[in-house]
C-alpha positions as CSV (number, residue, x, y, z in Angstrom):
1,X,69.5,59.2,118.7
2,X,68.9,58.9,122.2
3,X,66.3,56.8,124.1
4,X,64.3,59.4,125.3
5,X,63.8,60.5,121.8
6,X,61.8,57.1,121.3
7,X,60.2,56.9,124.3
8,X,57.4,59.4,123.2
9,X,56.6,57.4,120.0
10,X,53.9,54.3,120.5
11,X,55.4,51.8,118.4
12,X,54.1,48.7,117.3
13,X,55.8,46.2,115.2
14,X,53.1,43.1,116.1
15,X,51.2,42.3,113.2
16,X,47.3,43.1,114.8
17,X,45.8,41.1,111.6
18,X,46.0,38.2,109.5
19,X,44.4,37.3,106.1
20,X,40.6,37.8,106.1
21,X,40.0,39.0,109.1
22,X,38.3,42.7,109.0
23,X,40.2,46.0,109.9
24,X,37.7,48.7,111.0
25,X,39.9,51.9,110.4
26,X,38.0,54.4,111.9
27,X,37.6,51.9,115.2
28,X,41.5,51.3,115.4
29,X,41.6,55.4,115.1
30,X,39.4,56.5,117.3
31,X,41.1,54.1,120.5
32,X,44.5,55.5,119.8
33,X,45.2,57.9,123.2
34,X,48.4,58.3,122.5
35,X,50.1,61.5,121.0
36,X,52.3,59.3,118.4
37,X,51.1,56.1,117.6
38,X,52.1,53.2,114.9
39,X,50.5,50.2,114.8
40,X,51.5,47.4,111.9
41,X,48.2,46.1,110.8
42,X,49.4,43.3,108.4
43,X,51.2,41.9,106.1
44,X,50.7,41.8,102.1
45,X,53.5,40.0,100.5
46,X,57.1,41.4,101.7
47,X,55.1,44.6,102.9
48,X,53.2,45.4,105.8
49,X,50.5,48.3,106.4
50,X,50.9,50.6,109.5
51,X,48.5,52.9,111.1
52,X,49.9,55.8,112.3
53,X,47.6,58.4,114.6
54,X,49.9,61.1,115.2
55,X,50.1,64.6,116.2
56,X,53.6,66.3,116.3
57,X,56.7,65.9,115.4
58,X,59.1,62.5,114.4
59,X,62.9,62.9,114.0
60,X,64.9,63.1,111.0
61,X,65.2,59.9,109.7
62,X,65.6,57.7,106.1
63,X,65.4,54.3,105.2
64,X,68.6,52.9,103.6
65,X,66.9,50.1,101.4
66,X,63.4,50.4,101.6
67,X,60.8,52.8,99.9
68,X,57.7,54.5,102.6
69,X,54.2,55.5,100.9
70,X,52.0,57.7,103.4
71,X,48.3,58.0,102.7
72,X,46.7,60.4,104.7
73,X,42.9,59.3,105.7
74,X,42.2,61.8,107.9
75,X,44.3,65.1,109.2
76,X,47.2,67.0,107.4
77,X,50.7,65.5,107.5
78,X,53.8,67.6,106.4
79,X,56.5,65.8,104.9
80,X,60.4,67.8,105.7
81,X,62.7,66.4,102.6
82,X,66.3,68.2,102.8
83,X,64.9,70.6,99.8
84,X,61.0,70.8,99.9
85,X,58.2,69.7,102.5
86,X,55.0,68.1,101.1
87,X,51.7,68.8,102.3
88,X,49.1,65.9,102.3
89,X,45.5,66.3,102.8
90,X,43.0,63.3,103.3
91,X,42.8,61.4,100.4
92,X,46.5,62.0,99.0
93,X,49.6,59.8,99.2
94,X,53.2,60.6,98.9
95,X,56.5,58.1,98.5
96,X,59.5,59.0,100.0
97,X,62.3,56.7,97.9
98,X,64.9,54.8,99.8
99,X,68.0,56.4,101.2
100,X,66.2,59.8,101.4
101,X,66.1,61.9,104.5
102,X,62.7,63.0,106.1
103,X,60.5,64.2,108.7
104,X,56.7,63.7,109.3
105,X,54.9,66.4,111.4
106,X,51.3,66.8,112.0
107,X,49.4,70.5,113.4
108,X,46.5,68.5,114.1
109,X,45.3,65.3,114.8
110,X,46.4,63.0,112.0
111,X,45.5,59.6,110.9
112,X,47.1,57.7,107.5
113,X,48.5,54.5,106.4
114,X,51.7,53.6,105.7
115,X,53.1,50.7,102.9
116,X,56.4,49.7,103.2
117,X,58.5,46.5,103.5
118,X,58.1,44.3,106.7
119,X,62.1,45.0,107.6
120,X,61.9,48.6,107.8
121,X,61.6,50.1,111.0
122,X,59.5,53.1,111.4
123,X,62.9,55.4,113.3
124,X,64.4,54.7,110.6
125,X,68.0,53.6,110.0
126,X,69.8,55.8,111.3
């Protein structure tokens, strides 16, 4: 995967908050200018919860050790598996298990949250 391939994603690994402090959703949201953002909010446990405001396509990726849970809050987010694609809506989540390879893509405008553990990172391991 080449550099240029990142270079179009906004990713951010920094933690934004800590233990009880507020996280205004629709706030974070509505700032994001970029066309493919990811944001880590914070950490619960040996997870952490990411905001992703997206619109696009990401690359085909996995994540060798680590399960990803995508909950759409506001948008429609396609899900590419090697033998299906997944349609969420707002208000549905999906897990993609480790090891298996995916792509997210969003028609439109796209906000959800993403669970997964604090090591993975979002281009996945490959």
């Amino acid at each position: 995967m080449s550099e240029n391939t990142f270079s179009k994603y906004s990713i951010n690994l920094d933690e934004r908050f800590h233990g009880l402090e507020l996280i205004d959703i629709p706030a974070l949201m509505n700032s994001v200018q970029d066309t493919w953002h990811n944001q880590t909010l914070c950490r619960v446990n040996d997870c952490v919860v990411r905001l992703g405001v997206v619109q696009g396509e990401f690359h085909w990726h996995k994540h060798d050790r680590e399960d990803e849970f995508f909950y759409v809050v506001e948008g429609r987010l396609f899900i590419d598996l090697e033998d299906r694609t997944v349609e969420l809506s707002p208000k549905q989540g999906f897990t993609v298990p480790r090891g298996v390879l995916h792509k997210t893509r969003a028609p439109e405008r796209t906000a959800m949250l993403m669970i997964e553990g604090a090591g993975v990172l979002p281009t996945g391991d490959e």
